[in-house]
DSSP file (Angstrom, degrees, kcal/mol; ACC not computed):
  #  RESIDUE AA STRUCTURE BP1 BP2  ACC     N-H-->O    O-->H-N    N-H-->O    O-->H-N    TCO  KAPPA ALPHA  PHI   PSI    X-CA   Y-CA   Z-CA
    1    1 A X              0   0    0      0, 0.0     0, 0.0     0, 0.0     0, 0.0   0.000 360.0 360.0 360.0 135.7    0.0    0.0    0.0
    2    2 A X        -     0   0    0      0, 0.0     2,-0.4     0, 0.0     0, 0.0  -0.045 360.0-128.7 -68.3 169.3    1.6    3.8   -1.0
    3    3 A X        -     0   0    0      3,-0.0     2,-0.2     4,-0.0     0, 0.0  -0.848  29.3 -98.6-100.5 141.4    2.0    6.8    1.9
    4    4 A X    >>  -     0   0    0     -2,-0.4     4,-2.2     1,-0.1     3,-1.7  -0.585  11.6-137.2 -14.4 107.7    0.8   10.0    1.5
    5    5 A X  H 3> S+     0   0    0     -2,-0.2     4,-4.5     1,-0.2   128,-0.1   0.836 110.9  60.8 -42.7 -23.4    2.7   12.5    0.6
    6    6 A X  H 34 S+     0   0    0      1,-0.2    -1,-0.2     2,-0.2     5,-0.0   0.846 113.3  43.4 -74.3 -27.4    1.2   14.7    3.1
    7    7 A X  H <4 S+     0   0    0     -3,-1.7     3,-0.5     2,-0.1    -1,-0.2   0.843 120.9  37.1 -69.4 -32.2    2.8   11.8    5.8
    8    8 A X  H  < S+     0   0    0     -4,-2.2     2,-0.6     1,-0.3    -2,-0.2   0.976 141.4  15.5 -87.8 -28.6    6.6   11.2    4.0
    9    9 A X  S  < S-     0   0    0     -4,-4.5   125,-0.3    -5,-0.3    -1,-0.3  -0.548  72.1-176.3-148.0  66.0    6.6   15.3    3.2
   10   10 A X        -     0   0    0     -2,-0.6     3,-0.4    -3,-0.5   123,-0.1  -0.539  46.8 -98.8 -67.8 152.2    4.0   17.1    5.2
   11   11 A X  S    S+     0   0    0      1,-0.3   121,-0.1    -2,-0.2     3,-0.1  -0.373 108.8  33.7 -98.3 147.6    4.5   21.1    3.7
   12   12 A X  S    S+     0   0    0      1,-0.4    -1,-0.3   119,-0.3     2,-0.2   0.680  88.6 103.1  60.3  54.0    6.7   22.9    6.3
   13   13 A X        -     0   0    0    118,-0.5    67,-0.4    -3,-0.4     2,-0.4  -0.687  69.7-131.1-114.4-179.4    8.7   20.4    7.3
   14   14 A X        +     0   0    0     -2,-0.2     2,-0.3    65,-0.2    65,-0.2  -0.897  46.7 118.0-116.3 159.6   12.5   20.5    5.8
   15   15 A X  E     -A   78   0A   0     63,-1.8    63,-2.6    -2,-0.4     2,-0.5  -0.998  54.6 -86.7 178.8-172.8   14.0   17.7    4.3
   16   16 A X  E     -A   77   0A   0     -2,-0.3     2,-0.5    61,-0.2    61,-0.3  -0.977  35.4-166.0-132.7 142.2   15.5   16.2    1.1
   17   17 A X  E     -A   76   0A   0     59,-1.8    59,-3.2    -2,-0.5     2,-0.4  -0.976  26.9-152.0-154.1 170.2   14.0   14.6   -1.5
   18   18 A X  E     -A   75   0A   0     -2,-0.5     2,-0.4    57,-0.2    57,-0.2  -0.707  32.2-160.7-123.8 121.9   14.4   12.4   -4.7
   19   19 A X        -     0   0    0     55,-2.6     2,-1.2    -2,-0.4    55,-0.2  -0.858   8.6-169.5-124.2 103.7   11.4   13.2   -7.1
   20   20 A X        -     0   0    0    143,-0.9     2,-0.7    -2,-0.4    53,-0.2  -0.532   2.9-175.8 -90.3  99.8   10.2   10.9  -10.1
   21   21 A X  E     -B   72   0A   0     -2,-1.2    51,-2.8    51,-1.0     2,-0.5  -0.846  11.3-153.3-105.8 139.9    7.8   11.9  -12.7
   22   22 A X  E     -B   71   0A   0     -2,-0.7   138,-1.0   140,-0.3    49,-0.2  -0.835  13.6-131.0-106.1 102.3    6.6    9.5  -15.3
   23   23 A X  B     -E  159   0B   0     47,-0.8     2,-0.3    -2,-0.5   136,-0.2   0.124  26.3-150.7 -37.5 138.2    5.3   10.2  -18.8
   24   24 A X        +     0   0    0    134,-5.1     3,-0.4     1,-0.1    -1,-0.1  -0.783  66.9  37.8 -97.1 157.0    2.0    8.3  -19.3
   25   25 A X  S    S-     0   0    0      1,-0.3    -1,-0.1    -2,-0.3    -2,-0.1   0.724 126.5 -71.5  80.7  12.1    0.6    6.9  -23.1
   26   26 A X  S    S+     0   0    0     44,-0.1    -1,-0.3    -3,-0.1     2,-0.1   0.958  91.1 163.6  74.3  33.4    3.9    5.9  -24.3
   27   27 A X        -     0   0    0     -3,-0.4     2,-0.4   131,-0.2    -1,-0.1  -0.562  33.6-126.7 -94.0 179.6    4.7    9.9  -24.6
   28   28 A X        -     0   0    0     -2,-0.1    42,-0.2     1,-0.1     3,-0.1  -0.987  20.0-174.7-121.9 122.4    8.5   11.3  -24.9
   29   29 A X  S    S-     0   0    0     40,-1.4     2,-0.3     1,-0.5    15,-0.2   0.688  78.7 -14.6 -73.0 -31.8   10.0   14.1  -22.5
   30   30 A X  S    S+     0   0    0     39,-0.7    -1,-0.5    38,-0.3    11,-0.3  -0.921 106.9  56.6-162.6 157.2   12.8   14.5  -24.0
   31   31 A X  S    S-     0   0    0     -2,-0.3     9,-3.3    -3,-0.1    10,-0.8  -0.686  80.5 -66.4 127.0-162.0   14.8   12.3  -26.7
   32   32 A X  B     -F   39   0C   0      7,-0.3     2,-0.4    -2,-0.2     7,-0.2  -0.962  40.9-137.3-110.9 100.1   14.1   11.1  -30.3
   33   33 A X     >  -     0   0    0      5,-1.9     4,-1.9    -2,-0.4    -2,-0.1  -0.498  10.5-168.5 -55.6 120.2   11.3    8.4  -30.9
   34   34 A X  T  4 S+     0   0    0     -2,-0.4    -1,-0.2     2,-0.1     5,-0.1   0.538  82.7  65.1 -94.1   5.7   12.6    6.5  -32.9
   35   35 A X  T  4 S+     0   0    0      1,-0.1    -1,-0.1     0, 0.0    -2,-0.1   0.855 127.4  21.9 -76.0 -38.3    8.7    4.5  -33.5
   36   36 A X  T  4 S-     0   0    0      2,-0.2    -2,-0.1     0, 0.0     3,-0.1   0.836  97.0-129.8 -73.0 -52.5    8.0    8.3  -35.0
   37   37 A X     <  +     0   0    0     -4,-1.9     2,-0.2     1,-0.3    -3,-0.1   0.106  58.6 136.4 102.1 -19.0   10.9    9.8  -35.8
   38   38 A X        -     0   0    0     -6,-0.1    -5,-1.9     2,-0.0    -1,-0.3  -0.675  43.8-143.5-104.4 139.1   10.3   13.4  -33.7
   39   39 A X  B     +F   32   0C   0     -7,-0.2    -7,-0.3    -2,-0.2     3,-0.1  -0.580  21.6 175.9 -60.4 121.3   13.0   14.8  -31.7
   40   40 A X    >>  +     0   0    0     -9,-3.3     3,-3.5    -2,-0.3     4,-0.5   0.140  37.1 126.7-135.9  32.9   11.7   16.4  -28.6
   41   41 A X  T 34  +     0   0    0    -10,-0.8     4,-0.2     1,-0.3    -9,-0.1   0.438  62.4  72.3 -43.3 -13.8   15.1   17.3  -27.2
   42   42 A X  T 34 S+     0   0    0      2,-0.2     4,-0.4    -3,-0.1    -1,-0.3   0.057  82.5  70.7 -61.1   0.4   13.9   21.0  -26.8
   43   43 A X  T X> S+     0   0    0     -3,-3.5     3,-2.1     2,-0.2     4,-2.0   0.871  82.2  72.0 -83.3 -38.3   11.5   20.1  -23.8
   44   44 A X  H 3X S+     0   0    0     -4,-0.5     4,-3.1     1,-0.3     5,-0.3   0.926  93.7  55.2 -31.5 -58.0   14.4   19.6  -21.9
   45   45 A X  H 3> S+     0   0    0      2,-0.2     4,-1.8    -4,-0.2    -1,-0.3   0.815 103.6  51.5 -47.0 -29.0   14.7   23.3  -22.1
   46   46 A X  H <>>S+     0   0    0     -3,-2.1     4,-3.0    -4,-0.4     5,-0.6   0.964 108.4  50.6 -83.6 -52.4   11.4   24.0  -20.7
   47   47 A X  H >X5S+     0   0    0     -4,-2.0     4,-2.7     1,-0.2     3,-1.6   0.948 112.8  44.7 -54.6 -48.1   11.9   21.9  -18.0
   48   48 A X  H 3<5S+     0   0    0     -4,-3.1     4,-0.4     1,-0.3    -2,-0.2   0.850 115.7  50.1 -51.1 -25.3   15.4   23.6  -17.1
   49   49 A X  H 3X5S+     0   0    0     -4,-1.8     4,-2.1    -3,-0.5    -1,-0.3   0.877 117.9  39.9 -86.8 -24.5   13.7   27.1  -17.7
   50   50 A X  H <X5S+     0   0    0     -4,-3.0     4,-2.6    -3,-1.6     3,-0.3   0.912 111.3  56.4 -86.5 -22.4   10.6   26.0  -15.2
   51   51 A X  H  X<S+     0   0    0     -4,-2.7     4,-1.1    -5,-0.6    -1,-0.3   0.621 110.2  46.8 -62.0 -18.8   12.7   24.4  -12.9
   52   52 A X  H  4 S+     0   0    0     -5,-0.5    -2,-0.2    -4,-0.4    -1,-0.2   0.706 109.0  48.6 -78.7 -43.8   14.4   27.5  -12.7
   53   53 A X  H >X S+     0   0    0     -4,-2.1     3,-1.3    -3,-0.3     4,-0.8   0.948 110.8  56.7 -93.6 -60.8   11.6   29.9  -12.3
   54   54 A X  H >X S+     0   0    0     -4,-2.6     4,-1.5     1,-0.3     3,-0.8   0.675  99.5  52.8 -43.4 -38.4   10.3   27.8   -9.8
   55   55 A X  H 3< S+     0   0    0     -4,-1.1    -1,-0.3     2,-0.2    -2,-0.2   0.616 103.4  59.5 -67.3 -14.6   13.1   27.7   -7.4
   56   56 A X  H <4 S+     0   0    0     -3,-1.3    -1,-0.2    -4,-0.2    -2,-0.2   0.693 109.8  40.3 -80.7  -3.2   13.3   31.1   -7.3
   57   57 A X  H << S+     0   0    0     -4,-0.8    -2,-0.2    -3,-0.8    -3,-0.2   0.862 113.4  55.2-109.9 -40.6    9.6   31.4   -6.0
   58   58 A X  S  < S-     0   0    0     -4,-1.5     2,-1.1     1,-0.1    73,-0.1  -0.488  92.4-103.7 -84.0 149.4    9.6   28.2   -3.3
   59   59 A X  S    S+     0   0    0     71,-1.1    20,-0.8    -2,-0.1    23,-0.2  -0.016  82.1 132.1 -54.8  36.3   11.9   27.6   -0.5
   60   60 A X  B     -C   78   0A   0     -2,-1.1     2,-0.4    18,-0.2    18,-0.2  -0.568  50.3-162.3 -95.6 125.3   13.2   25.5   -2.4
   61   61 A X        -     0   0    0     16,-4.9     2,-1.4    -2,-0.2    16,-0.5  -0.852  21.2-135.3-138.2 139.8   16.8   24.6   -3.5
   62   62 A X        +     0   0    0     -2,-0.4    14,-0.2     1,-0.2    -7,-0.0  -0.486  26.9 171.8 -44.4  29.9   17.6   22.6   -6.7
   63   63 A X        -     0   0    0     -2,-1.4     2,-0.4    12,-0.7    -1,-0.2   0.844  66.4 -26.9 -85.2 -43.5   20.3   20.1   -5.5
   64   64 A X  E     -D   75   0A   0     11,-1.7    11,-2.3     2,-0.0     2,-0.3  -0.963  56.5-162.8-147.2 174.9   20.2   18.1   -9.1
   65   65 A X  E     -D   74   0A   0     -2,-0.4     2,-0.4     9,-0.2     9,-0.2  -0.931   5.3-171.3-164.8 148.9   18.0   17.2  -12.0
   66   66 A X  E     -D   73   0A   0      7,-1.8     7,-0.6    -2,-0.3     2,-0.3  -0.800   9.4-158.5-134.5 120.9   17.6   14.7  -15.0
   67   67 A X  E     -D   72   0A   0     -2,-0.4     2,-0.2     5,-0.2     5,-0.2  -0.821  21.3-172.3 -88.8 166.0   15.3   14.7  -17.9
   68   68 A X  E >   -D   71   0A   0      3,-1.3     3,-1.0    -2,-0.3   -39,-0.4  -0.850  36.6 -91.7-133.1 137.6   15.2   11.6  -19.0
   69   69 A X  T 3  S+     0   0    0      1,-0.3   -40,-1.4    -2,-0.2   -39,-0.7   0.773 123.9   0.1 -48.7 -20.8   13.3   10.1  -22.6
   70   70 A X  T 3  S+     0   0    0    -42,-0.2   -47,-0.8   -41,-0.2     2,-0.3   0.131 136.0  42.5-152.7  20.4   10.0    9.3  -20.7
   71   71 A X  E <   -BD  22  68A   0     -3,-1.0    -3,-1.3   -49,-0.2     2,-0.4  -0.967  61.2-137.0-152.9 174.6   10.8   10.5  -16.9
   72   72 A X  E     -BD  21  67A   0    -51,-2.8   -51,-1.0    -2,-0.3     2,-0.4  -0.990   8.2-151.6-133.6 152.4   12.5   13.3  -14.7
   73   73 A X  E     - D   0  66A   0     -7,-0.6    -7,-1.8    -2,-0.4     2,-0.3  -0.881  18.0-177.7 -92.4 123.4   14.5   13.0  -12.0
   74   74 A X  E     - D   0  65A   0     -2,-0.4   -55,-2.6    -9,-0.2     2,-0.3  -0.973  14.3-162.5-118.4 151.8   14.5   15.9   -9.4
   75   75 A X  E     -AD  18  64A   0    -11,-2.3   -11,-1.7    -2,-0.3   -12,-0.7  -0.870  20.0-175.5-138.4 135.2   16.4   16.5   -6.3
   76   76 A X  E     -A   17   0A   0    -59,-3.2   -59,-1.8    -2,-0.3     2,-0.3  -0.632  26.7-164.5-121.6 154.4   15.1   19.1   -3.6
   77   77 A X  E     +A   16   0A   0    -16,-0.5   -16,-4.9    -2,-0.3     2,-0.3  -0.899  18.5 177.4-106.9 111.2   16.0   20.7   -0.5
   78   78 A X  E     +AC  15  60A   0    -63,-2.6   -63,-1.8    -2,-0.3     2,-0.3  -0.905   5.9 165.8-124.2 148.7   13.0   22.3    1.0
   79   79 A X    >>  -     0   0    0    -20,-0.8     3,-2.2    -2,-0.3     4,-0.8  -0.761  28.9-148.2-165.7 117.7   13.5   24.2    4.8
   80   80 A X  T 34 S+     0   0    0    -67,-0.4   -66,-0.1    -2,-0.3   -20,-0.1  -0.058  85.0  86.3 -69.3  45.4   10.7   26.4    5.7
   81   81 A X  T 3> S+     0   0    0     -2,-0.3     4,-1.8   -22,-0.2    -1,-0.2   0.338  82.1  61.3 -98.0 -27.4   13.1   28.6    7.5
   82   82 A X  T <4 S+     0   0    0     -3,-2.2    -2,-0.1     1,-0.2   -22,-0.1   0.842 109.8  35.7 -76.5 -19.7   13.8   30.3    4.5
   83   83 A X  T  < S+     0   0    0     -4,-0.8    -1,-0.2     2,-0.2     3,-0.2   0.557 100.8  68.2-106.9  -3.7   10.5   31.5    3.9
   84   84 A X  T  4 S+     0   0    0      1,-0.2    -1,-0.2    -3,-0.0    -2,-0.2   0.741  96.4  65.7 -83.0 -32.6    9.6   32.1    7.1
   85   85 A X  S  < S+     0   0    0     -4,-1.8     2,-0.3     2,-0.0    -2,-0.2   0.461  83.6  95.7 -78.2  13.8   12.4   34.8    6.5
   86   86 A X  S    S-     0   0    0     -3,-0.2     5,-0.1     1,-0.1    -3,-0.1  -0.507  82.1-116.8 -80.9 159.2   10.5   36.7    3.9
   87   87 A X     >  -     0   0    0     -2,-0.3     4,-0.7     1,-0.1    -1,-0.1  -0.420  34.0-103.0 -73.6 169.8    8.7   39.3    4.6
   88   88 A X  H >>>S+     0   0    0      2,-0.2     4,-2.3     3,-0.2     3,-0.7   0.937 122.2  56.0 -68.4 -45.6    4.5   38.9    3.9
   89   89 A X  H 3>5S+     0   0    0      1,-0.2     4,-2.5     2,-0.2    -1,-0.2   0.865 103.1  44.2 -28.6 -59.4    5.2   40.9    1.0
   90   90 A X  H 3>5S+     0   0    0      2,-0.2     4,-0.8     1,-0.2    -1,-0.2   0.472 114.2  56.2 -77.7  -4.4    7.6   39.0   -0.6
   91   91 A X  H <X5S+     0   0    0     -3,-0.7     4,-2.3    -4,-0.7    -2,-0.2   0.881 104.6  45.3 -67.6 -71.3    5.6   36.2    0.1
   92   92 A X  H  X5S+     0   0    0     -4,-2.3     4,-1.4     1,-0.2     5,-0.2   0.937 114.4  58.5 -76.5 -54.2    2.4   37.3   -1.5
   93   93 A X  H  X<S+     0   0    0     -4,-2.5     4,-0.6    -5,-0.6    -1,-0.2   0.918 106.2  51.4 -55.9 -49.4    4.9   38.4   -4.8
   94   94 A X  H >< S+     0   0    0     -4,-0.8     3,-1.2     1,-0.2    -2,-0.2   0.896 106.6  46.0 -24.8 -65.2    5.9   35.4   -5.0
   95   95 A X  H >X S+     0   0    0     -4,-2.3     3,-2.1     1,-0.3     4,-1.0   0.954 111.9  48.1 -56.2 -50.2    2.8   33.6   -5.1
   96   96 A X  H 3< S+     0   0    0     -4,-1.4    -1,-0.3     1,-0.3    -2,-0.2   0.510 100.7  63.4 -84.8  18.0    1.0   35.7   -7.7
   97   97 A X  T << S+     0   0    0     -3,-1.2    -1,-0.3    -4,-0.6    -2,-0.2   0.120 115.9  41.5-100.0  19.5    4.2   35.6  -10.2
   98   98 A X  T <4 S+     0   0    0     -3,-2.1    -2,-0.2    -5,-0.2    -3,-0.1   0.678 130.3  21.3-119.8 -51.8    2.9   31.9   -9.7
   99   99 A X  S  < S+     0   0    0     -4,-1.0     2,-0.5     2,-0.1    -3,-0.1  -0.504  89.2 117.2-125.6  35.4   -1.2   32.5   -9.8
  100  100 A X        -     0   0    0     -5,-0.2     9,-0.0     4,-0.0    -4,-0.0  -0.915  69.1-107.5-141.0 153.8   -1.9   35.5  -11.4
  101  101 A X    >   -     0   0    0     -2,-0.5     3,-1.4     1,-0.1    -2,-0.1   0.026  26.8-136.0 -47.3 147.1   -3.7   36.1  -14.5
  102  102 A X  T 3  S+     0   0    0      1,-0.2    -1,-0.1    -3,-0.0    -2,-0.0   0.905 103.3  60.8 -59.0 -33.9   -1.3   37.3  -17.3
  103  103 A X  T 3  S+     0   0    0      2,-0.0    -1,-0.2     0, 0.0    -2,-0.1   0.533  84.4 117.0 -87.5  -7.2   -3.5   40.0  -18.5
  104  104 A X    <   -     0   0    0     -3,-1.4     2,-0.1     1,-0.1     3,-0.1  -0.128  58.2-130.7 -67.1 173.4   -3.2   42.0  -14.6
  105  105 A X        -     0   0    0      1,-0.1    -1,-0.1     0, 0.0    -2,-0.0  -0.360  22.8-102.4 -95.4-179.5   -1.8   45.1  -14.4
  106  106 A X  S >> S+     0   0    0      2,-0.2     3,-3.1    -2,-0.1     4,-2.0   0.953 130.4  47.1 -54.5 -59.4    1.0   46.5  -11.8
  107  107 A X  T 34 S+     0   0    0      1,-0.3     4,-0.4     2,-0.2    -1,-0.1   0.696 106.7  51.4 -61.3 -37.7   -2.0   48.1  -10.2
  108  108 A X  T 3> S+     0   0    0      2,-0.2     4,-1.1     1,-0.1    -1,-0.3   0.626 118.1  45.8 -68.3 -15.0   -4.4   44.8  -10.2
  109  109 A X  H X> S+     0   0    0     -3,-3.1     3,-1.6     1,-0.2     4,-1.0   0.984 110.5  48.4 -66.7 -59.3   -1.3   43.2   -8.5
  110  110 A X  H 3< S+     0   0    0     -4,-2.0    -1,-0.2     2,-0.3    -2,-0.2   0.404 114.3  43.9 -41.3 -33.5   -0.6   45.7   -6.2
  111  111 A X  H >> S+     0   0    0     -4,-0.4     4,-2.7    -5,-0.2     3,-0.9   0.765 107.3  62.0 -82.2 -29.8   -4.3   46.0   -5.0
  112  112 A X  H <X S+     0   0    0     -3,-1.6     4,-1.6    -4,-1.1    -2,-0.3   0.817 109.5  40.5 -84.3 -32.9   -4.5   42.1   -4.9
  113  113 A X  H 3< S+     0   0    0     -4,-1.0    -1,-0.2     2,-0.2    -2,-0.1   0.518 112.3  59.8 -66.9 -14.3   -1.4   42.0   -2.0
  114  114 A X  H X> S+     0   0    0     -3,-0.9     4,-0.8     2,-0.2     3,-0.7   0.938 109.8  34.7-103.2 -49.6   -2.9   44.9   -0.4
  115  115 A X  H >X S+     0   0    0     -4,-2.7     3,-3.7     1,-0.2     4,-0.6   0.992 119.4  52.3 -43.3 -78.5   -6.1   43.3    0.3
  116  116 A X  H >< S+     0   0    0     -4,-1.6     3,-1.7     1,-0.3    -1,-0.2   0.816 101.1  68.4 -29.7 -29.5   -4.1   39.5    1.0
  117  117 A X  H <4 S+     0   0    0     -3,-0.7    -1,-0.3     1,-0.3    -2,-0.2   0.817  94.8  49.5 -81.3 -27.7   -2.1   41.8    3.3
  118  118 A X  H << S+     0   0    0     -3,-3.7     2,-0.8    -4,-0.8    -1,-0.3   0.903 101.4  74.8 -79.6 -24.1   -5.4   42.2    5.9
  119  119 A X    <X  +     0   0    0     -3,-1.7     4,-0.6    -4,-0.6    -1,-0.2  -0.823  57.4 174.3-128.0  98.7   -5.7   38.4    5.8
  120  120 A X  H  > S+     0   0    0     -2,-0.8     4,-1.8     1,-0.2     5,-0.3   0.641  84.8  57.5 -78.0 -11.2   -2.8   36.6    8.1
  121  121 A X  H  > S+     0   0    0      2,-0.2     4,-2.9     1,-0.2    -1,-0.2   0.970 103.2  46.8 -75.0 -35.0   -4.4   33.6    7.5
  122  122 A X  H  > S+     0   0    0      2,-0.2     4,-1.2     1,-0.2    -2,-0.2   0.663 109.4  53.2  -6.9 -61.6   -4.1   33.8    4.1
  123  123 A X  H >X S+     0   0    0     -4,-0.6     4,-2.2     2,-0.2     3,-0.8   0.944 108.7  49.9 -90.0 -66.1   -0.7   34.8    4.2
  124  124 A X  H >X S+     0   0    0     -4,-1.8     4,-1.8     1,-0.3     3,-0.8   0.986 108.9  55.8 -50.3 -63.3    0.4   31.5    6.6
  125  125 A X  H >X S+     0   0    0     -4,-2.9     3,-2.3    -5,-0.3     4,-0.7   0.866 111.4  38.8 -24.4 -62.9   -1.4   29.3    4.2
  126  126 A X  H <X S+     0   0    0     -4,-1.2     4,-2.0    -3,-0.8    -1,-0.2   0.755 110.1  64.2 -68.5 -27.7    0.7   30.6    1.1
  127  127 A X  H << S+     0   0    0     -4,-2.2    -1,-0.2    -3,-0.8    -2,-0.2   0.683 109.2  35.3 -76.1 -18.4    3.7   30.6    3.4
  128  128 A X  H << S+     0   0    0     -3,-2.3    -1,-0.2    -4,-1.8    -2,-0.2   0.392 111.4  61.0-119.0  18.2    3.5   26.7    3.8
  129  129 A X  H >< S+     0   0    0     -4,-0.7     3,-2.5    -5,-0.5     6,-0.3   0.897 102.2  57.2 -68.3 -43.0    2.3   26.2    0.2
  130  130 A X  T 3< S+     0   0    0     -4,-2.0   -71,-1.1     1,-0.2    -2,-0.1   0.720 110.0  40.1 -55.1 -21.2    5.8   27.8   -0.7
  131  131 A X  T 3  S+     0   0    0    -73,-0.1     2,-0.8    -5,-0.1  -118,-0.5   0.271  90.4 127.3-118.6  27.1    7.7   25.2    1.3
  132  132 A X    <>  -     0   0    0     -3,-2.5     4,-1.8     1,-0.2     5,-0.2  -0.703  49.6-162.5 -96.0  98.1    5.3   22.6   -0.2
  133  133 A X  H  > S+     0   0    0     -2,-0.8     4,-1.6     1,-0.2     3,-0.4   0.882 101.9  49.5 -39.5 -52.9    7.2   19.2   -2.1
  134  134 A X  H  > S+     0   0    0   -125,-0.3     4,-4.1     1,-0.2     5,-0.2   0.897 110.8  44.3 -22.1 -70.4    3.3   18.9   -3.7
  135  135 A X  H  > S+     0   0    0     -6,-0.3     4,-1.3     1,-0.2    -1,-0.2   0.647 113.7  48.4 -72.0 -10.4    3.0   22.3   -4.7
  136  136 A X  H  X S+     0   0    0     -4,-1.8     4,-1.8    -3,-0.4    -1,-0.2   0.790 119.7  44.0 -83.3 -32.7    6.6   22.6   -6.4
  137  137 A X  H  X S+     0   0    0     -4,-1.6     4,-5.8    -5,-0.2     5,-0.6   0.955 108.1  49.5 -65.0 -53.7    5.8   19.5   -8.1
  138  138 A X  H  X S+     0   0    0     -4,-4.1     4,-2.4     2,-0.2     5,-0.4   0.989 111.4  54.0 -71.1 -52.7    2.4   19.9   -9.3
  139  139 A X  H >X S+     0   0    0     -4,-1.3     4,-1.3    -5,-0.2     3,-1.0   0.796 109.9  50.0 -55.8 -73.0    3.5   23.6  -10.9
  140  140 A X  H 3X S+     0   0    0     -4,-1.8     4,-3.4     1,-0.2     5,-0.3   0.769 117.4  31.7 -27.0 -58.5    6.1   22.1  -12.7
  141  141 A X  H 3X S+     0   0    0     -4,-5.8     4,-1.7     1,-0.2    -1,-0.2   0.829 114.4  56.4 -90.6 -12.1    4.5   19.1  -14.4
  142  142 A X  H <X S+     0   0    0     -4,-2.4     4,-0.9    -3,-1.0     5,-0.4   0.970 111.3  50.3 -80.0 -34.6    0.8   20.7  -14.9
  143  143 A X  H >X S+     0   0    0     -4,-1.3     4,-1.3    -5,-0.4     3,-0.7   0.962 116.7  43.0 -56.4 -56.6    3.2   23.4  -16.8
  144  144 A X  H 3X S+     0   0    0     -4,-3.4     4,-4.1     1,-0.2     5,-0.2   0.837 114.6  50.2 -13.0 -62.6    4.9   20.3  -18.8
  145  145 A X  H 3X S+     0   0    0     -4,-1.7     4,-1.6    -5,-0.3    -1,-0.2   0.674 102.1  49.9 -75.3 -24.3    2.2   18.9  -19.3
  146  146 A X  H <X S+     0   0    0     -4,-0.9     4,-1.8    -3,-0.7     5,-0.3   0.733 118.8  49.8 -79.6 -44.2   -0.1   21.6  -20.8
  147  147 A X  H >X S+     0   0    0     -4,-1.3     3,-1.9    -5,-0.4     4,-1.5   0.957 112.8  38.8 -70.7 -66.4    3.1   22.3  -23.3
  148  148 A X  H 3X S+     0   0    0     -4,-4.1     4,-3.2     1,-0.2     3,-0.4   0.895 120.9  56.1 -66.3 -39.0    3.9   18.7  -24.6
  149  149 A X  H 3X>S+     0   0    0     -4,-1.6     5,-1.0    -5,-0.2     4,-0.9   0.747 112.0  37.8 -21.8 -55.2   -0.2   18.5  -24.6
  150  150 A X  H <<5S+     0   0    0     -3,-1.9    -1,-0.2    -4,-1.8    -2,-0.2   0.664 117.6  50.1 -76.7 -25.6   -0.6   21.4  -26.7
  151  151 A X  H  <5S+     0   0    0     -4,-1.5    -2,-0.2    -3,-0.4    -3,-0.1   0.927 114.3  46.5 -81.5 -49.8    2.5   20.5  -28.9
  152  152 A X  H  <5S-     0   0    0     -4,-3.2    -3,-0.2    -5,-0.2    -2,-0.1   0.850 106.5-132.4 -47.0 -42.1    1.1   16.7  -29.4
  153  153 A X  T  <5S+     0   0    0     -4,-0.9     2,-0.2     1,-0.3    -3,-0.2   0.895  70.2  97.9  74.9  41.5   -1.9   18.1  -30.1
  154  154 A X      < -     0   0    0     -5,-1.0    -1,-0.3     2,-0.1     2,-0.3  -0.895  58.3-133.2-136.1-178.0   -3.8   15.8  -27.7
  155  155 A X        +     0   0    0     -2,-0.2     2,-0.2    -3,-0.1    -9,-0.0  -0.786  51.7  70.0-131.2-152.7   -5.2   16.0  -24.1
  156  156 A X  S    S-     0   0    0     -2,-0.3    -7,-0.1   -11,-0.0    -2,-0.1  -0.578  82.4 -21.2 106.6 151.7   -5.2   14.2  -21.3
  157  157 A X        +     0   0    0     -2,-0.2     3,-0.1     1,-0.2     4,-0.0  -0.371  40.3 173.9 -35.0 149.4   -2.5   13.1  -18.6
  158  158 A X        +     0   0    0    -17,-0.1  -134,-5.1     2,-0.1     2,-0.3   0.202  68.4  55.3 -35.9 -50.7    1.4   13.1  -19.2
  159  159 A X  B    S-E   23   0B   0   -136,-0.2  -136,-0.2   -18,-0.1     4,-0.1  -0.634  90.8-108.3-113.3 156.3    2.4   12.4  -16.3
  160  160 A X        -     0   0    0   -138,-1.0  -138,-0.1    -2,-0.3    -1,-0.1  -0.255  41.9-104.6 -79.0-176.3    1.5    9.5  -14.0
  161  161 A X  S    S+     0   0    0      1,-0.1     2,-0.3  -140,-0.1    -1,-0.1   0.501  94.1  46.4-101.3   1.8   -0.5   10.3  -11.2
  162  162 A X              0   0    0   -142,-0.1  -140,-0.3  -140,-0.1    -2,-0.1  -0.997 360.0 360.0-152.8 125.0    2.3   10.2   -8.0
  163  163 A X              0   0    0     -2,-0.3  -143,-0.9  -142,-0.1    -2,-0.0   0.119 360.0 360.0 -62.5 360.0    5.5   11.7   -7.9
């Protein structure tokens, strides 16, 4: 029988951990099918670019990574102590360069932190999303996945359902 993530890596705890995602449907992360013929040795970049943008928004730090032809590798460092040292500001930027609509303005941000700013629960909440194995995971491969998705031209999973 599996664990819960929420038991081996409940969000604000610190630790290290080894993270597998697995392509579902016989799809390619990275490599050349050779059943096809298509290259898709340019997703590797998107993961390095998301993996990238993401550790700069979680407490999170990046100790390796591998794509792989049909899997990824990650290995994290998470310690909420680092995020406990932001300020609620830098908190709530964080988050919305994360969850906010493309189309906001400076101003719609800016109003939308100042409102979050009245609500400390709010704020704790986002603070242990940030240090959250789940939440690093799941933005990465729903971003993946939405790309190779749109690129395939089908929808559906990529990835299998547990990290």
């Amino acid at each position: 029988m599996t664990t819960a993530r929420s038991v081996i890596a409940p969000p604000g705890s610190a630790g290290y951990y080894h993270c597998v995602s697995r392509c579902v449907r016989r799809a390619w992360l990275c490599g050349e099918d050779r059943l096809s013929g298509k290259c898709y040795d340019h997703r590797r970049d998107w993961v390095v670019t998301r993996v990238t943008e993401l550790a700069s928004i979680f407490g999170v730090r990046v100790l390796a990574y591998a794509a792989m032809s049909n899997h990824l590798h990650l290995a994290l460092e998470f310690d909420p102590a680092w995020v406990e040292d932001w300020t609620d500001v830098e908190c709530l930027e964080r988050w919305l360069r994360l969850y906010c609509p493309a189309d906001y303005s400076e101003q719609q941000k800016a109003n939308r932190i100042t409102n979050w700013l009245a609500q400390a629960e709010r704020i704790q909440q986002i603070r242990l999303r940030l240090t959250s194995v789940s939440e690093f995971m799941k933005c990465l491969n729903e971003h993946i996945a939405r790309m190779a998705n749109l690129e395939d031209g089908c929808t559906g999973r990529f990835w299998e359902g547990r990290f």
